[in-house]
N, C-alpha and C positions, 0 to 999 in steps of 0.2 A: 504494500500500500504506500502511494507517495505521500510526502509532505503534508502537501495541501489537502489531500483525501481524509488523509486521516485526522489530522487539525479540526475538517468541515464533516466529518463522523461522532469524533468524541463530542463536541459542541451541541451537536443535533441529538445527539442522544442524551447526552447529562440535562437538556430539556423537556426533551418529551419524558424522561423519566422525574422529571419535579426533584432533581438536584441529588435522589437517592439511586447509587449504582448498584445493584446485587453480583456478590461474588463468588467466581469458582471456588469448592476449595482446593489448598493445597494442602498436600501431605508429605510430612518428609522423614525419610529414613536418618537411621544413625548405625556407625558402625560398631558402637557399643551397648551394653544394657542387653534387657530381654522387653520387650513389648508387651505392655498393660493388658492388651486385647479390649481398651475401654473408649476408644476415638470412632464406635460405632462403623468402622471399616469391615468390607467382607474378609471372612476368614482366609481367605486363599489370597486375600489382594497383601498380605502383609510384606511380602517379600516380592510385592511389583514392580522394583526397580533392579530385582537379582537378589541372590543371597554375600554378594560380594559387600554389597553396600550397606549388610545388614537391615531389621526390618523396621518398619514405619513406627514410629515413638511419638511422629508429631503434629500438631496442623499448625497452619501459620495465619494470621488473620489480619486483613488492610495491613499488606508488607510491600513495602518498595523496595527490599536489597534481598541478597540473595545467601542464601545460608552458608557458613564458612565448612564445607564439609568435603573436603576432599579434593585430588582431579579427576575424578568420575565424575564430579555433581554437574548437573548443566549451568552452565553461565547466569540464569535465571531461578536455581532450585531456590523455592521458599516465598518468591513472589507474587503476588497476589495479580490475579486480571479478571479482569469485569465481565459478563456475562452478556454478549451483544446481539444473545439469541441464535439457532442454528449452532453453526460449529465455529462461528466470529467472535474476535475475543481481541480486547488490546489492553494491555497492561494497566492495571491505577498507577504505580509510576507515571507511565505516558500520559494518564488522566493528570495527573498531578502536573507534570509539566505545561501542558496545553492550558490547564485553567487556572491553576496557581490560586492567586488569593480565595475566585469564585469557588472552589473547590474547599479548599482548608481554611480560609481567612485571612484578612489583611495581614495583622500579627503574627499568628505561624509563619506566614508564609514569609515575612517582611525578616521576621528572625532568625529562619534555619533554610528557608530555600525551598524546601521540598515537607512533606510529609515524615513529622522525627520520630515515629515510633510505631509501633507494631505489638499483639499479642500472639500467645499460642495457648495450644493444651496441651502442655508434656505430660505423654504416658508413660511411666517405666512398670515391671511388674516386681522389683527390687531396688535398691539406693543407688540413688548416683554417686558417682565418686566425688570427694570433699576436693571444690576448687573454687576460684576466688575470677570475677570478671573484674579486669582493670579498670583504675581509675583515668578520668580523662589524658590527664598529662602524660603517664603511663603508655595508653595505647595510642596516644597522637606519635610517638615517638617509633611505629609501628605502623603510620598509616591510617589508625580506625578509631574511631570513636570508643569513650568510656560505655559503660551498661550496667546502670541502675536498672533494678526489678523489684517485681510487686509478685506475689503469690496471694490467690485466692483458692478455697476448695471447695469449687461446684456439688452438692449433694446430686443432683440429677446424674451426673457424669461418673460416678465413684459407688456402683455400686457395689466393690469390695476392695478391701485395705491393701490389698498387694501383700508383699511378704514382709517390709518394714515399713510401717506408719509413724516414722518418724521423722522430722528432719535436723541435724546437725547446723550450729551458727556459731563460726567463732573458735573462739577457745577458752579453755575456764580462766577465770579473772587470776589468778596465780602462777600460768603460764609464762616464759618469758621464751626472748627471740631466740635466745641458745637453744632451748629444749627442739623449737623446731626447726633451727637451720640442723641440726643433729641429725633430726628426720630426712629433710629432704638431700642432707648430703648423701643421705646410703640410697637414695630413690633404686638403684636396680641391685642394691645387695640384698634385700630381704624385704620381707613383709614389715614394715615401716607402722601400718597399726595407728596413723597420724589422727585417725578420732579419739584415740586416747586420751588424749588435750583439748576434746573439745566438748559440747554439751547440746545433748538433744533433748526436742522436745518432740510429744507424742501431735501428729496434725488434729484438730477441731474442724471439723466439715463446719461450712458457712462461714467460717474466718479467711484471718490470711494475715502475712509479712509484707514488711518490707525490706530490702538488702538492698542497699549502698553498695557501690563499687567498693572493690578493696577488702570485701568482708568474704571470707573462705566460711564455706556453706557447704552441707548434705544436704539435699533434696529426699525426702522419703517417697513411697510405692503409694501413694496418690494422686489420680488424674490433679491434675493444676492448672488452672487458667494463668498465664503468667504475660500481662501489659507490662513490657521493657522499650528501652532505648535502642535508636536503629545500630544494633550493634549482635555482635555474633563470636565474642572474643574472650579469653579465657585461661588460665596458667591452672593447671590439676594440681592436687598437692598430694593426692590419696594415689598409691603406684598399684594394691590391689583392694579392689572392691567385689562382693560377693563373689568371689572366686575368679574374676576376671583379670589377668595383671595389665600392665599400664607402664609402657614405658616413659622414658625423661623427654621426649620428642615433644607430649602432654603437660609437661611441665615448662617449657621452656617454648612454645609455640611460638610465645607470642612476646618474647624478646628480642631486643636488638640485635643481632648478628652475635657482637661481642661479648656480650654477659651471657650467651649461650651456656650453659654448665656449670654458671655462679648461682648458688643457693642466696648467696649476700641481695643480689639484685633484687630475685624474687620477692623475698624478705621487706627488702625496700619500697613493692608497689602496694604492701596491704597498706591499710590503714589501721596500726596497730590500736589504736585506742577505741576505733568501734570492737572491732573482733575482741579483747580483753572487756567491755564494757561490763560491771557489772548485775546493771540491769538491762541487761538485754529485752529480755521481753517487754521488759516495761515502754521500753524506749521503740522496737522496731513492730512488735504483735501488733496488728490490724484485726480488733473486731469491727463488725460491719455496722456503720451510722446508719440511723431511721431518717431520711430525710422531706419524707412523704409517704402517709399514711389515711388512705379513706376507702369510702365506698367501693372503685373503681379501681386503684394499682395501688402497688407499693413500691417506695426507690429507695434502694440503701445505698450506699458509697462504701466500695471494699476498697479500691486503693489512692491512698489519701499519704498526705504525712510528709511527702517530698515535692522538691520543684521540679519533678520531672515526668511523671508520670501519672493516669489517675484511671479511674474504672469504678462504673454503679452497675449497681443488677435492682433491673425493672421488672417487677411481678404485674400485669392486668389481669386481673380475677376474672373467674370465667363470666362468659357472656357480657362482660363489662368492655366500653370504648373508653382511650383517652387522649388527651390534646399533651404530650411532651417538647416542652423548648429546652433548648440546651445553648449558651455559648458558645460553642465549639463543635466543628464537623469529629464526626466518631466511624470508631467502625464495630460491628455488634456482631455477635454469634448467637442463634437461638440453645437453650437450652432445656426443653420445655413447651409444649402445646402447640399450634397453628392458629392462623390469623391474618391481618392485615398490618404491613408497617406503609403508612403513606398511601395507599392504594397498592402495594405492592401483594401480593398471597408469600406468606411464610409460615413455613411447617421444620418442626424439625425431626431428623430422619431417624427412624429405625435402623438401618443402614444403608453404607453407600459403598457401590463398587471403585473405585481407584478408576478416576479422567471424568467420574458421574459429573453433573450438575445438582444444584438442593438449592433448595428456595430456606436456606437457614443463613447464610450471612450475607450483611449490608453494608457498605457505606453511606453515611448522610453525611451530604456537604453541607458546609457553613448555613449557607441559605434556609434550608431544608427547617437546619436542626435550630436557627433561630426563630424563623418563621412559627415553627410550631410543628410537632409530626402528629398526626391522627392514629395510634395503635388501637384495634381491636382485636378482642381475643374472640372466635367463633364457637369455642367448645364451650358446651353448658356447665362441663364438671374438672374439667381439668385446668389450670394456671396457665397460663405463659408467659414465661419469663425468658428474657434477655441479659446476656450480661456486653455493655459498651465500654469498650477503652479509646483513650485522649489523651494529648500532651497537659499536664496539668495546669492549673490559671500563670504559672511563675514562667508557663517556658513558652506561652502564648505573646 
């Protein structure tokens, strides 16, 4: 498609659709972990990319960049494109460019350029290994941006604990730098055991975290809605995890050239005083704020608390319509009933085969989501509920 075609495509359709795009999804492999089996994908589609690539763990939701996952991965793995009906399809990227403020808003758009963040649902059916995403400064020195994250846990999505329902933050307030440059200096001599120093907590369905760059985290075996920073970047600290090892390649990704095999440098990108924080929970736990409450829906705010990122999960009670404005263009995943967003029909799926289409996720640009959207739910007995992520008020 040329230029111009495509320029007087996007245009024409981000109108006739009243400013809301519905999205393919996408689904991405990893080549570590075992697969939750909880992202409602057909059983057989788990390894639809090969068994080299290992199998599907993820979906990626309103993403402009492309997953750091390999040279197998395609150029585009992890990017989101919009649904143009038939087998026509152009990137929200290329939407993003083409509309710019009309799309995201003057502010986003005047601030970062582009569209600065994205969610997923990571599924594992066991822990992730304990690792820490750079701080800005950190990975600018690398080419990529820092990546602040939020953790939420969908009840809908999690209908069983996986094998550890816990997740690791940090390290206990007694810790010091010695104990774990000790660690990652033997990273391929032994089982290193680096959550020994650190402190987990059991996950609460309907809550959620938030993690600062800088802060070496376990993830526990719960599906997880997770709104981050467009970013994709990461230094491992943990060599084996539920019986999987994990070479220094993982630990040292995403260093300079030269600190390549210095545990010192590693060291140097946490941010030692969150990871020791005493009160961790107190300071990073996300319970979900009531922010509205009546007849018709319910909206809490699950991720809050930082200048970077944000996300509410919207309940319309059944048979109930509502009028939603919002600030800020979003992108939403249903998670829960069928209905209408905007005039649009959305259902969310039983399951879906790998390259499907589903009328379960949206973008609503600026326009849309200030104007006001019309949600209805059609089922007499059942909720529907959405959960939307957005750059938070500070990064607008």
């Amino acid at each position: 498609m040329n230029i111009l075609k495509k320029s007087s495509t996007i245009r024409n359709f981000f109108e006739k659709n009243g400013g809301i795009l519905p999205l393919i999804p996408v689904f991405v492999p990893r080549r570590f972990g075992a697969a939750g089996h909880r992202l409602r994908l057909h059983p057989d589609d788990y390894y639809a990319l090969g068994t080299g690539r290992g199998s599907i763990k993820e979906r990626w939701f309103s993403s402009v960049i492309a997953a750091m996952n390999g040279p197998e991965a395609a150029p585009d793995e992890g990017m989101s494109y919009v649904d143009m009906g038939s087998e026509n399809k152009i990137s929200l990227k290329d939407f993003v460019a083409e509309l710019g403020p009309e799309l995201i808003g003057e502010g986003c758009f005047k601030k970062h350029g582009t569209w600065p963040m994205y969610s997923k649902f990571f599924d594992y059916e066991g822990p992730l290994f304990h690792h820490m995403h750079l701080k800005f400064e950190d990975a600018a020195k690398v080419g990529k941006l820092g990546k602040p994250e939020a953790y939420y846990y969908p009840p809908q999505y999690n209908n069983y604990p996986g094998t550890f329902p816990h997740t690791y933050f940090g390290f206990t307030p007694d810790t010091t730098k010695e104990e774990v440059r000790e660690r990652l200096a033997d990273f391929t001599g032994r089982d290193t055991k680096i959550t020994e120093l650190s402190r987990a907590y059991r996950i609460e369905l309907g809550t959620g975290w938030y993690t600062p760059p800088g802060v070496v985290h376990a993830p526990g075996s719960y599906l997880t809605y997770e709104p981050q920073w467009n970013s994709d970047v990461n230094a491992v600290f943990e060599n084996i995890t539920d019986n999987e090892i994990y070479g220094d390649d993982f630990l040292y990704e995403n260093v300079p050239e030269e600190h390549k095999g210095d545990p010192d440098y590693v060291i140097g990108m946490m941010d030692w005083e969150a990871n020791v924080d005493p009160d961790y929970r107190k300071t990073y736990f996300r319970p979900p704020v009531v922010l509205t409450d009546n007849d018709d829906y319910t909206e809490k705010q699950v991720a809050y608390g930082n200048a970077y990122i944000a996300a509410k999960e919207l309940t319309v009670k059944p048979g109930r319509s509502c009028v939603i404005t919002d600030n800020t263009a979003y992108g939403c995943i249903l998670t829960q009933g069928y209905g209408t967003i905007g005039g649009h029909k959305c259902s969310t799926p039983s399951m879906l085969r790998f390259g499907q289409k589903s009328e379960d996720e949206f973008f609503v640009g600026f326009g849309a989501a200030s104007k006001g959207v019309v949600i209805t739910n059609l089922s007499k007995y059942e909720p529907l509920v959405m959960l939307k992520h957005y750059p938070a008020p500070e990064a607008q």
